[in-house]
C-alpha positions as CSV (number, residue, x, y, z in Angstrom):
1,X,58.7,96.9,137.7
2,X,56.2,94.5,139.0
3,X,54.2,94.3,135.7
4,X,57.8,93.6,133.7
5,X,58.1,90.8,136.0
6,X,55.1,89.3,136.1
7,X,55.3,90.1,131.8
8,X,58.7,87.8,132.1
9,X,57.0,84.8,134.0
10,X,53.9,84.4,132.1
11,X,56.1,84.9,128.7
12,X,58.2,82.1,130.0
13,X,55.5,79.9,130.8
14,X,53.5,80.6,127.7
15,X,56.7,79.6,125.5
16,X,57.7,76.4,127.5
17,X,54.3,74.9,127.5
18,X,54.6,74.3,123.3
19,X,57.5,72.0,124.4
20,X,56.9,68.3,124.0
21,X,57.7,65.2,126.3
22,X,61.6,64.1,125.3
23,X,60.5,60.7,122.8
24,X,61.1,57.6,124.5
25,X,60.8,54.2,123.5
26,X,59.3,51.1,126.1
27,X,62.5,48.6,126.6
28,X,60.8,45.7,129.2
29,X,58.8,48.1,130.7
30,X,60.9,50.8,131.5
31,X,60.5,54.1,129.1
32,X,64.2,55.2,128.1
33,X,64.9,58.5,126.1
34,X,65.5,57.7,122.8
35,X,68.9,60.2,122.6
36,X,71.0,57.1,124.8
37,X,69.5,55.0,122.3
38,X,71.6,57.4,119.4
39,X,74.4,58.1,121.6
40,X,75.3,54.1,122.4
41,X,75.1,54.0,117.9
42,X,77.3,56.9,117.7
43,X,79.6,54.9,120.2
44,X,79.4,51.7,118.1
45,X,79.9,53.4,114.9
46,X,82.9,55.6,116.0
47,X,84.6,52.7,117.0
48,X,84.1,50.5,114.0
49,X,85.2,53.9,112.2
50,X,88.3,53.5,114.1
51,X,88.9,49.9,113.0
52,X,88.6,51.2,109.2
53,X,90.8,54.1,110.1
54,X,93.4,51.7,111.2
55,X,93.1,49.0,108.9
56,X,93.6,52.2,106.3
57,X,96.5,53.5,108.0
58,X,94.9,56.7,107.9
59,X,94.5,56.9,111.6
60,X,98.2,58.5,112.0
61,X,96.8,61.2,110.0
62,X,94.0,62.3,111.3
63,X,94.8,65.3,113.9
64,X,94.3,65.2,117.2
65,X,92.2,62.1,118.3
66,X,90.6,63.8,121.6
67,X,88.5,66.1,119.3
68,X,88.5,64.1,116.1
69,X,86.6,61.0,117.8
70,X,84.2,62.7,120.3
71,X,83.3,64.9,117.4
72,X,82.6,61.8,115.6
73,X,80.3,60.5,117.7
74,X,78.4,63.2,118.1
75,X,78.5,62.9,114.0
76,X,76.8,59.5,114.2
77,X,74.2,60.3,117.1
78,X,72.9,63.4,115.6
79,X,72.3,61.8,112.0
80,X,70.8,58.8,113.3
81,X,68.4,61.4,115.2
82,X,67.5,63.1,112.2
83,X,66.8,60.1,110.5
84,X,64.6,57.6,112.1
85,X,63.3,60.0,115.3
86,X,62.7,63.3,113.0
């Protein structure tokens, strides 16, 4: 039991150590993750998707706008990840 233990902590520890630091970018001296950076876009651009929505009058049809605008945002954050961090 000891041996499947110790097995399960140095396993751990060998697979967490490939991780990398989080990316961050320097902002006036102070290092900030770069994922706020993609979340305050995803923010922006789910808003100015709103103002198309409504200026479209499609905004009556799109569903339920507690999941259709969150999901949205996490849209816009993850692609702007993928395309200037990865």
């Amino acid at each position: 039991m000891r041996t499947v233990r110790l097995f399960c902590v140095i396993g751990g520890v060998w697979i967490s150590s490939s991780c990398e630091r989080a990316p961050s970018v320097d902002v006036l001296g102070s290092f900030f993750p770069i994922w706020i950076f993609c979340i305050a876009a995803g923010i922006f651009l789910t808003i100015l998707a709103r103002r198309i929505f409504v200026r479209l009058k499609i905004d009556s049809e799109l569903g339920p706008v507690i999941v259709i605008y969150p999901c949205l945002t996490a849209f816009f954050a993850f692609v702007i990840w993928l395309i200037f961090f990865r």
